[in-house]
ZAMARGU-4260 file (C-alpha; in steps of 0.2 Angstrom, whole numbers, plus 5000, padded with zeros to 4 digits):
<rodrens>
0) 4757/5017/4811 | 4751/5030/4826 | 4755/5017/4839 | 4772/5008/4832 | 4777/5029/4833
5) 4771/5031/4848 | 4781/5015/4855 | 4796/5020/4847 | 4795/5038/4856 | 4791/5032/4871
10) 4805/5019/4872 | 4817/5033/4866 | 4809/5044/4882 | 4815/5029/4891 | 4833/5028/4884
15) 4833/5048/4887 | 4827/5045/4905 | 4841/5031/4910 | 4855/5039/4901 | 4851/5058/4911
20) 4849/5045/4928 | 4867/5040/4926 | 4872/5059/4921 | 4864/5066/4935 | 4874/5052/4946
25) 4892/5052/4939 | 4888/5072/4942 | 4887/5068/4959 | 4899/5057/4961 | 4911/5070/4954
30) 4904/5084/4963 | 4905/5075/4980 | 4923/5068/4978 | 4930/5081/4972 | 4923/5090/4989
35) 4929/5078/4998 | 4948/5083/4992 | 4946/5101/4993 | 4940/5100/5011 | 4957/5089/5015
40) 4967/5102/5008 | 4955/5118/5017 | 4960/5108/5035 | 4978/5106/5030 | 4976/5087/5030
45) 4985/5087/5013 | 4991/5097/5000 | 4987/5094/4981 | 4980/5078/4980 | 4972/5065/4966
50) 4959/5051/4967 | 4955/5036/4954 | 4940/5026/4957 | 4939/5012/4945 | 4924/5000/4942
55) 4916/4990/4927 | 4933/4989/4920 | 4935/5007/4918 | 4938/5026/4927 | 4921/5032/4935
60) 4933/5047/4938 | 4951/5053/4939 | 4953/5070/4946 | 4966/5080/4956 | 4964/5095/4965
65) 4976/5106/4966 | 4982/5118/4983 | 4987/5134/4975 | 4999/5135/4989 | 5016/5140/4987
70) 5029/5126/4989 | 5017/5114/4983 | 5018/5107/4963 | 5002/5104/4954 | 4997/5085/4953
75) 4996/5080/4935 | 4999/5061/4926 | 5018/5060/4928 | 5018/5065/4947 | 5031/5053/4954
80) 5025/5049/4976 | 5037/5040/4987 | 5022/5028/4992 | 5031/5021/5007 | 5021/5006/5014
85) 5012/5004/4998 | 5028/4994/4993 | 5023/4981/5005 | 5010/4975/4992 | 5022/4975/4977
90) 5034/4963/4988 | 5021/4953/4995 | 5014/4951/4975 | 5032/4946/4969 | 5031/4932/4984
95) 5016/4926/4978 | 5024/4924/4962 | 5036/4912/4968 | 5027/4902/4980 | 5017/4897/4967
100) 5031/4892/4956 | 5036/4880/4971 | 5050/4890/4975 | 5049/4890/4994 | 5034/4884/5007
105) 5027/4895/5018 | 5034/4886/5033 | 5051/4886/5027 | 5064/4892/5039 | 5071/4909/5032
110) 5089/4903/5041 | 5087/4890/5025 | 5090/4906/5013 | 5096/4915/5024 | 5110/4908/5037
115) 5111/4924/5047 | 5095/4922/5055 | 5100/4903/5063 | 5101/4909/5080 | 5090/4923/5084
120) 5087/4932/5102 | 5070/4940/5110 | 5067/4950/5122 | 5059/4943/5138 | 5058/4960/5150
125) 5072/4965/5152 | 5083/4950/5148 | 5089/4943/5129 | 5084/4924/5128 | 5088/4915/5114
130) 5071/4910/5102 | 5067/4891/5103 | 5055/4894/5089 | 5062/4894/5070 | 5058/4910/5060
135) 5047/4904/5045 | 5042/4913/5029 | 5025/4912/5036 | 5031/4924/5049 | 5037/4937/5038
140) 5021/4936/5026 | 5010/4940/5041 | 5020/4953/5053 | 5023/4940/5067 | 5042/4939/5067
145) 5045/4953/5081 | 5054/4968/5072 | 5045/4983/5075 | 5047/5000/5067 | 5051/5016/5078
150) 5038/5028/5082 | 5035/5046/5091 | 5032/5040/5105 | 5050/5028/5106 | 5062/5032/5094
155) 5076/5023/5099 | 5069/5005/5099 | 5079/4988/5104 | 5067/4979/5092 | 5070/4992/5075
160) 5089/4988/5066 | 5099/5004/5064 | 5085/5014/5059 | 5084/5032/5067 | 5066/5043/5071
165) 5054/5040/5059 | 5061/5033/5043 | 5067/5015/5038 | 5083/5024/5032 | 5085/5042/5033
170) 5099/5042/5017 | 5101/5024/5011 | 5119/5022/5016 | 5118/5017/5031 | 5116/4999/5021
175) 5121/4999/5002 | 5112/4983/4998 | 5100/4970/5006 | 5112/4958/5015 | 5120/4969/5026
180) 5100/4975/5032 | 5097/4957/5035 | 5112/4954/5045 | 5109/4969/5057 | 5091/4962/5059
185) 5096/4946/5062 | 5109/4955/5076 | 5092/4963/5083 | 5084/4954/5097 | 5064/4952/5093
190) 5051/4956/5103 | 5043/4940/5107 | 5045/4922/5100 | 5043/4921/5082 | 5025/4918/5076
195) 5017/4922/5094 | 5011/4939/5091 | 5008/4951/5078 | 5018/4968/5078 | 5018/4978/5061
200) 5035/4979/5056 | 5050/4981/5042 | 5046/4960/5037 | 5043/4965/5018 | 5065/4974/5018
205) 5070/4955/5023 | 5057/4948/5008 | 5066/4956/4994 | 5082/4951/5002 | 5075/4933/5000
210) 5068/4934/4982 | 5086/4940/4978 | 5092/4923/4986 | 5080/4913/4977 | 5081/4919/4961
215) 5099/4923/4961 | 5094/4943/4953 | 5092/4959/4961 | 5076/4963/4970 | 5071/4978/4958
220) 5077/4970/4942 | 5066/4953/4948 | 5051/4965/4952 | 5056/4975/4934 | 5055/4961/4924
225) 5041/4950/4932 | 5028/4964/4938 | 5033/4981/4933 | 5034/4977/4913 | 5020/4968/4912
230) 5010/4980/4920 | 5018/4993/4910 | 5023/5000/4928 | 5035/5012/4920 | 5039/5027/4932
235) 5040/5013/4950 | 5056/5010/4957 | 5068/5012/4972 | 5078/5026/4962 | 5078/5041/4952
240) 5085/5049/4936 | 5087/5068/4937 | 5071/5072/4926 | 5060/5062/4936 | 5066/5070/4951
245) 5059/5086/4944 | 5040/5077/4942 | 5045/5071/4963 | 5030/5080/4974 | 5036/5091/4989
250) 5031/5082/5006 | 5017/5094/5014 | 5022/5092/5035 | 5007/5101/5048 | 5013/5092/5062
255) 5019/5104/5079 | 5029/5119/5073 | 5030/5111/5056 | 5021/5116/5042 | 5023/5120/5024
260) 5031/5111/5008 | 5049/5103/5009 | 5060/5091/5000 | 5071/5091/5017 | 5062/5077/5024
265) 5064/5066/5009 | 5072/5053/5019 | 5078/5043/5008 | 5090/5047/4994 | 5083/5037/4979
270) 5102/5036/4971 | 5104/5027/4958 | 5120/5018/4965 | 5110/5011/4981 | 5105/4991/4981
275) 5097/4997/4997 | 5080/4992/4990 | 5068/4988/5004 | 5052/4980/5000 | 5043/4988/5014
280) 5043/5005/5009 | 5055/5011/4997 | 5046/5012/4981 | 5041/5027/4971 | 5027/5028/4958
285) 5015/5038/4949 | 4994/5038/4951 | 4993/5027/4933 | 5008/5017/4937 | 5000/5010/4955
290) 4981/5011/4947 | 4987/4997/4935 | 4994/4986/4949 | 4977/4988/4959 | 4967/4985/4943
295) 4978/4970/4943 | 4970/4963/4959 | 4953/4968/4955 | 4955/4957/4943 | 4957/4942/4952
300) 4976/4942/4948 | 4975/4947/4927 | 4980/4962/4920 | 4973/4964/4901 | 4975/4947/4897
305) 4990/4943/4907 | 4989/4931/4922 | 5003/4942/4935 | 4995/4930/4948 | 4982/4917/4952
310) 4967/4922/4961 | 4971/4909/4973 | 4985/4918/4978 | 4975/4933/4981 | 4963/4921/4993
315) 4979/4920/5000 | 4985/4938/5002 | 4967/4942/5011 | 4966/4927/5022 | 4963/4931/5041
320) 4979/4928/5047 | 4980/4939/5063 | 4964/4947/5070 | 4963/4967/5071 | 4961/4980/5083
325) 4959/4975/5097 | 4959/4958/5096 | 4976/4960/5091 | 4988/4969/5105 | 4998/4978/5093
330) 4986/4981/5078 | 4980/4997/5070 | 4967/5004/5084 | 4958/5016/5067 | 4954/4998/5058
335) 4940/4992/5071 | 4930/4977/5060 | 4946/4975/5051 | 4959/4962/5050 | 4977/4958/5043
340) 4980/4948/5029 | 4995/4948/5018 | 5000/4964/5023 | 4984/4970/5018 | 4969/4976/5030
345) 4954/4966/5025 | 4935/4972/5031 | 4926/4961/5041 | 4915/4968/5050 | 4908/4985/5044
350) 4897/4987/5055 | 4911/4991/5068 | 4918/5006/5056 | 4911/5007/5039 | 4894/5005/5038
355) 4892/5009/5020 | 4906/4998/5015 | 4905/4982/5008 | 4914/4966/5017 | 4929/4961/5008
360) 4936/4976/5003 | 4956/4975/5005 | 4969/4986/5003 | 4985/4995/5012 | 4992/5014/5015
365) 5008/5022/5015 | 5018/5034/5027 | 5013/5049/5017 | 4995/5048/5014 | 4995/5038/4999
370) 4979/5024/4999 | 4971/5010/4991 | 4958/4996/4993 | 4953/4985/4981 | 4934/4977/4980
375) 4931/4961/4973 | 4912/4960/4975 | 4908/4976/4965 | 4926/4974/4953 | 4932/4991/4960
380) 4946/4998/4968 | 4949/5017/4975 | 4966/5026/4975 | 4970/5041/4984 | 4987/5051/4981
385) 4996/5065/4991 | 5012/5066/4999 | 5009/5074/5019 | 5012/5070/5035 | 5005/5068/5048
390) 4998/5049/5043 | 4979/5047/5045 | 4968/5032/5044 | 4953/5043/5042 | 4957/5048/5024
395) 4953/5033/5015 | 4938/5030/5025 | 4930/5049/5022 | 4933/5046/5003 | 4925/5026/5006
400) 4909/5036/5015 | 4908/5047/4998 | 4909/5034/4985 | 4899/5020/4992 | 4886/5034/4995
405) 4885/5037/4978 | 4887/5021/4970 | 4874/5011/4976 | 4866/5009/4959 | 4881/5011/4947
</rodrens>
């Protein structure tokens, strides 16, 4: 009787001991994150900001720490962020979608959806020659057609389509809907020959103008009633009613003489009236809206019991289809071990960058410091939320160095 008490004291001992090991951790793991946001928002990297880490089909924490500062709002659950780039994903998802319903190839010319990009120039120095290559879809998936975005350094670009400094379309009326942006890019001359190069560019705005084509609806209502319903995606969307306007976060600028919170810079209107809707960075969303689409792709393509896509698609979306930096003339210099997928970054290498970083991990950014990756070997993805510019590659890998330092024994 003394021993089988004795076991069952010493197994509870045991219980005791595992379950203050995994305290102690998820302490740390807290502790250490939430350090992490505090210190971007001490060197003015950001202001308020939020992180979801998600793993084991649940949240090992969901915390946002707030500035104080005036001008800035508090982050809560029904902040809405313009996530920019982090649009590209969502169109490239909705692609999937229809490739694998056999709606087009991935070789298909885009002039056979869209006529206005038959004949198409380049730019060969300083003379316009006509391409001898066929744009495919292929092209567009990977950022090898030749449209460039504008940057700092060149703001006035012969390979960017009526855009002006450093938006895609400072108020959305330059173009009222998706035909008349793909006819001034189809009026742009490319950079090089169609599928020679990769050049990161504004290839996900032509997308939604061909899943429009193709299914004969509006961009945002396809991506509504196929992705954003079924996600329960319900605060995502290339507009906004007044009262969400109110839950918008102000953009923190600390770039030159600029620094402090503004709506000024807003840069895109978000009316309601606009079919302006450009699948490479017009979204808006919320931190539990976008964490549903990433737990989406943790899980292989099923959301809840809903298949949005196959994981075949998402081997798809990750493939290696151009190299990185600096294989790659034009790619991301920060992303050393890194190549481009889908429009997604995949690690290859993370030796090169990331040394505490598992291979595999995906993900993407957007123009305001807003961040994902998603990792399939350890069913996890990160998310990181803020709205400030100056743009920097540095913040998703700071807050990868904290939590793989931490979760090595989950």
């Amino acid at each position: 009787m003394l021993a089988k008490r004795s076991l069952l004291l010493f197994v509870a001992f045991l219980f005791t001991l595992v379950a203050f090991s995994n305290t102690s951790l998820r302490a740390e793991l807290d502790g250490d994150i939430k350090a992490y946001q505090r210190s971007l928002i001490d060197q003015e990297t950001t202001g308020s900001n939020v992180v979801i880490i998600f793993k084991d089909g649940k949240r090992r924490y969901h915390q946002a720490v707030q500035s104080g500062k005036a001008g800035d709002k508090e982050i809560d659950e029904n902040t809405i962020f313009p996530i920019w780039s982090m649009s590209k994903p969502i169109t490239t998802v909705a692609m999937m979608m229809l490739h694998e319903e056999g709606k087009f190839e991935w070789d298909d010319e885009v002039s056979k959806f869209l006529p206005c990009f038959e004949s198409l120039t380049w730019q060969d120095g300083d003379k316009i020659r006509p391409c001898t290559k066929p744009l495919r879809i292929i092209h567009l998936m990977t950022h090898r057609a030749g449209w460039d975005y504008p940057t700092i350094e060149n703001e006035i670009d012969v390979h960017v389509p009526d855009f002006s400094f450093d938006s895609i379309n400072p108020n959305q009326t330059r173009h009222n809907d998706l035909q008349s942006f793909v006819e001034a890019c189809a009026n742009t001359p490319l950079a090089f020959e169609p599928g020679t190069q990769y050049l990161y560019g504004i290839n996900q705005g032509i997308q939604g103008r061909l899943i429009e084509v193709i299914t004969g609806l509006p961009f945002e209502e396809f991506l509504e009633k196929r992705l954003f319903k079924p996600l329960g995606m319900v605060d995502t969307g290339f507009s906004m009613t007044p009262a969400q306007r109110e839950r918008f976060q102000p953009l923190f600028i600390n770039a030159g003489s600029l620094k402090g919170f503004t709506y000024l810079l807003d840069q895109m209107t978000y009316q309601p009236g606009s079919r302006a809707h450009f699948g490479d960075a017009g979204l808006v969303s919320t931190m539990e809206d976008y964490s549903r689409f990433c737990e989406m792709l943790a899980a292989s393509g099923e959301f809840r019991g809903k298949r949005i896509i196959s994981p075949e698609s998402i081997e798809t979306m990750t493939k290696k289809w151009a190299g990185g930096y600096p294989e790659e003339q034009n790619a991301f210099q920060p992303l050393l071990g890194h190549y481009n997928g889908f429009s997604l970054f995949v690690l290859e290498d993370p030796s090169k960058k990331e040394t505490n970083v598992p291979e595999g991990i995906y993900g993407w950014a957007g123009y305001h410091n807003t961040h994902f990756w998603i990792d399939p070997q350890n069913e996890m993805f990160g998310l990181f939320m803020a709205r400030a510019r100056p743009f920097n590659w540095e913040v998703p890998m700071g807050l990868r160095k904290v939590v793989y330092g931490n979760l090595t024994n989950p």
